[in-house]
N, C-alpha and C positions, 0 to 999 in steps of 0.2 A: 504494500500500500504506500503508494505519495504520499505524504503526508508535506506539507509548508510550515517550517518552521514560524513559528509567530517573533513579530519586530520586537527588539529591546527596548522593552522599558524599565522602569523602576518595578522591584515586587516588593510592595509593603506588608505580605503575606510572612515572607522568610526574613525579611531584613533585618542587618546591624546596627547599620549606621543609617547609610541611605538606602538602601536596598539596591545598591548597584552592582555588586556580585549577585545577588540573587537574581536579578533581571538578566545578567549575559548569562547566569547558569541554566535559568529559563529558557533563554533566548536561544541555546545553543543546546538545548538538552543533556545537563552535566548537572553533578549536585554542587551546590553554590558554598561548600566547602572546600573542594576542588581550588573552585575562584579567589577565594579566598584567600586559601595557600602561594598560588600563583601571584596573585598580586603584591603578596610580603616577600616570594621568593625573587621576584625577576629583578627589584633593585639590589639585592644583596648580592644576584648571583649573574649580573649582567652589567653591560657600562650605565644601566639608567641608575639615573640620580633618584633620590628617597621622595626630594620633592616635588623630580619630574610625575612619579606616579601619585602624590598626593595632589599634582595640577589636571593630570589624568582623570583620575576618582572623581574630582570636584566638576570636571567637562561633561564625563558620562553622564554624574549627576543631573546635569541641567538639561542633557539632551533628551534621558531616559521622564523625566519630569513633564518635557514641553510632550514628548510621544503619548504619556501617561494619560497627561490633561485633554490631549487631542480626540483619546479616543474614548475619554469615561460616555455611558452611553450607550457607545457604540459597541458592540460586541458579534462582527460579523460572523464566529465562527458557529456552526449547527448544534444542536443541539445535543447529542451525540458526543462532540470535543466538549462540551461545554461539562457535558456528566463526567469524564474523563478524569477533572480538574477536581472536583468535590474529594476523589479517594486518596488523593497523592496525599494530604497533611493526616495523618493521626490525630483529632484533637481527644483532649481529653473533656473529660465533664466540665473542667471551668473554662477551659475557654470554648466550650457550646450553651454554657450560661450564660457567658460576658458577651458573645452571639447574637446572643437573642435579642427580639425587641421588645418593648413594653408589654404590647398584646400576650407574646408569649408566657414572659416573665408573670402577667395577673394569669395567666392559665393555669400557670405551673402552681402558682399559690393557691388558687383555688382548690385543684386537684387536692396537694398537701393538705389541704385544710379537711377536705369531705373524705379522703382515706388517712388519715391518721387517728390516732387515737390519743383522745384527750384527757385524761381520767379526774383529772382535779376539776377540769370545765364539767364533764358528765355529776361527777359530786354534787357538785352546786347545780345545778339545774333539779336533781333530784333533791335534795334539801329542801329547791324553791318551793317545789310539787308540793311536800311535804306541808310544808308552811300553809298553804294555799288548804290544802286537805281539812288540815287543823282548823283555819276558820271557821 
């Protein structure tokens, strides 16, 4: 299968700093550790200067940013690539808490609320009974 790699942008998904190894790891289909390493390794282990690639970092920065902004939106890939993307991060339970939106988050508390079990509340409500009986 073709597949088309997707344009480099910023991924605020994986990121450290600015999410620019994660966007060319994205971008290039590599994990953005990899990128990472690479980018510490090549001035220590090549004529570039430290701060040529900290002038690097900060260009990709703004190019991956302007690409970012360009296509929020937009998202022409099918739906299908789209489902793709959902499996690749593991989250855990808080961050599909910190996720969620409001609606969800009053759901979740509702739910909690009508299957849990309250026994101090249940007490007092029966006490009230009682009270009420007694009159």
């Amino acid at each position: 299968m073709n597949r088309k790699l997707p344009p480099f942008m910023l991924d605020t998904r994986e990121k450290k700093l600015l999410g620019v190894c994660a966007g060319i790891g994205r971008a290039v289909n590599v994990d953005p550790t990899f990128v990472r390493i690479a980018f510490v390794a090549v001035p220590l282990l090549t004529f570039v200067s430290f701060w040529q690639a900290i002038i690097a970092y900060v260009i990709l920065g703004v190019i991956g940013s302007v690409a970012r902004n360009r296509s929020v939106g937009r998202d022409e890939r099918s739906d299908f690539d789209r489902m793709e993307d959902s499996g690749k991060k593991r989250q855990s339970i808080h961050g599909l808490r910190t996720d969620l939106d409001g609606s969800d988050r009053r759901m979740m508390a509702i739910d909690d609320h009508l299957n849990s079990q309250n026994h101090e509340l249940a007490r007092e409500i029966e006490a009230l009974r009682k009270e009420e009986e007694g009159k």
